[in-house]
C-alpha positions in Angstrom: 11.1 7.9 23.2 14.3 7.1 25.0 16.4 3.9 23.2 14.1 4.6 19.7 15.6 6.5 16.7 13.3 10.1 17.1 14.0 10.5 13.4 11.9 7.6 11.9 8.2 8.0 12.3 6.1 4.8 12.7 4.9 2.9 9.8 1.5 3.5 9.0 -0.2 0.0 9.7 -4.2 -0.6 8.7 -6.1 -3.9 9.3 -9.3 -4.6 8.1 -11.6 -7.7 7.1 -13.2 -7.7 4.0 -16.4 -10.2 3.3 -14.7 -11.5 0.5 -12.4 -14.4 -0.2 -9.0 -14.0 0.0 -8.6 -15.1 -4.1 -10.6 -12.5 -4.7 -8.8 -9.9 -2.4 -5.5 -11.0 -4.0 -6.5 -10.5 -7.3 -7.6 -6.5 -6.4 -4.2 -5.9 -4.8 -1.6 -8.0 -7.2 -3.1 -7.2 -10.8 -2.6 -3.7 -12.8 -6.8 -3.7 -13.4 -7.1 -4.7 -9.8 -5.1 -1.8 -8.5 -6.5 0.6 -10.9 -9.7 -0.4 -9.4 -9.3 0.6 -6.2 -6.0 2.8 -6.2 -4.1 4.3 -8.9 -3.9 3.8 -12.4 -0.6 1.9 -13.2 1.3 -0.6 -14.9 1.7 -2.9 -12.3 2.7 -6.6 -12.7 3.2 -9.6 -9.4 6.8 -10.1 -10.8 9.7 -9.4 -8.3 11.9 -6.7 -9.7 9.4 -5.4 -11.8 10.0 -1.4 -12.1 6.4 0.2 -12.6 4.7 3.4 -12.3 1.4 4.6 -10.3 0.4 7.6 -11.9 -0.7 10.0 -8.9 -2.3 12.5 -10.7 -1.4 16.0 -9.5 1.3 14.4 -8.8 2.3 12.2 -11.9 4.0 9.2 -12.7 5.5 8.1 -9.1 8.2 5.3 -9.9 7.9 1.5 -8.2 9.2 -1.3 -7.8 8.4 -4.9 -7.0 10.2 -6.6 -3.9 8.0 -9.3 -2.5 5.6 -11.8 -4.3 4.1 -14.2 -2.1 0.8 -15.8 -3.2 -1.9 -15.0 -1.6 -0.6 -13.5 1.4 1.9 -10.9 1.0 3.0 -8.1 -1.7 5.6 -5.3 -0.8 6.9 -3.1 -3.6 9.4 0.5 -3.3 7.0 3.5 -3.7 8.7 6.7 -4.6 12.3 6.8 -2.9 11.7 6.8 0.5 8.5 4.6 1.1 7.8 0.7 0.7 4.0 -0.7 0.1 3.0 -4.0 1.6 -0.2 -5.8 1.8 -0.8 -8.9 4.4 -3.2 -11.1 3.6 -4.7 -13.7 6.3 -8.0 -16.2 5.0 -10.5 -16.2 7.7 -13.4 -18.3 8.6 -16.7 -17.6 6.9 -14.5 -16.6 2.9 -13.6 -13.3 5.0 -9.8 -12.3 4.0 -7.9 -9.9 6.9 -6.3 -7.8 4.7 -3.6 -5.5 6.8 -1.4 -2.5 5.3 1.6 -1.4 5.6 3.5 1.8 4.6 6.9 2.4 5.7 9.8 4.5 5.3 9.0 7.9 7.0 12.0 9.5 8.7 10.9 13.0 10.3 14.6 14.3 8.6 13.1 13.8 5.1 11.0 15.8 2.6 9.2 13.8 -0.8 9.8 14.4 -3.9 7.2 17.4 -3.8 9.7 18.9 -0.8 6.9 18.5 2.2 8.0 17.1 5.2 7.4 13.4 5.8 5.8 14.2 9.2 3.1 15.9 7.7 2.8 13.9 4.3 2.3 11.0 6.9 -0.6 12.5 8.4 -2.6 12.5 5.2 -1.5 9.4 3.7 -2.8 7.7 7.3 -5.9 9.4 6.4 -5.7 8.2 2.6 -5.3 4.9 3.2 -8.4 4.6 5.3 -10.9 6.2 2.6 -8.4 3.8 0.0 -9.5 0.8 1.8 -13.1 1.5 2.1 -12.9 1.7 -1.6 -11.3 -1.8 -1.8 -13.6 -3.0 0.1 -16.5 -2.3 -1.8 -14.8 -3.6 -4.4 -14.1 -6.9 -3.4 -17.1 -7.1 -1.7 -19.2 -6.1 -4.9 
């Protein structure tokens, strides 16, 4: 890994295509019932700047905030204080929406807020996001 910073870890990056249109996709990632849906309960709203929470469960009310708003193709927000959230959006042929994720921020120096290592808090969210998606996908493909 010569000429790379050994410290930061890769983002975790997850494309899929969903038989749905990408309205329809938009609306399950940018709305607070959309989210809820599919992700976390929250009190989300498409508004740059907009401070919300996701509430995690176990591990409660994780603080967030809006950063990007770009109809219907991209949303980013600040997850926590280490990570940022985005979700790409590309209309395909055929009402099929690519729909690619995107969570950044790991650095192999840091611990979350619960005190475990980003290197291994990465592993599972990679895994997360992957059973997360399948459940958006049914979704918008319901």
């Amino acid at each position: 890994m010569q000429g790379n910073n050994q410290d930061t870890l890769s983002a975790i990056r997850q494309t899929i295509v969903f038989n749905a249109p990408i309205q329809k996709v938009w609306e399950a990632v940018s709305t607070s019932e959309g989210l809820a849906a599919w992700f976390m309960p929250n009190d989300f709203q498409p508004v740059v700047g907009h401070e919300f929470h996701l509430n995690a469960g176990q591990f409660g009310m994780s603080p967030c905030k809006v950063t990007e708003v770009d109809p219907p193709n991209r949303l980013s927000f600040n997850w926590g204080k280490d990570w940022t959230i985005t979700f790409e959006l590309k209309e395909l042929d055929g009402g099929k929406t690519e729909f690619t994720l995107i969570h950044s921020g790991w650095d192999a120096n840091k611990v979350t807020e619960f005190g475990e290592s980003h290197s291994v808090v990465r592993d599972r969210m990679n895994q997360g996001w992957t059973v997360l998606l399948k459940s958006l996908g049914k979704y918008v493909e319901a």
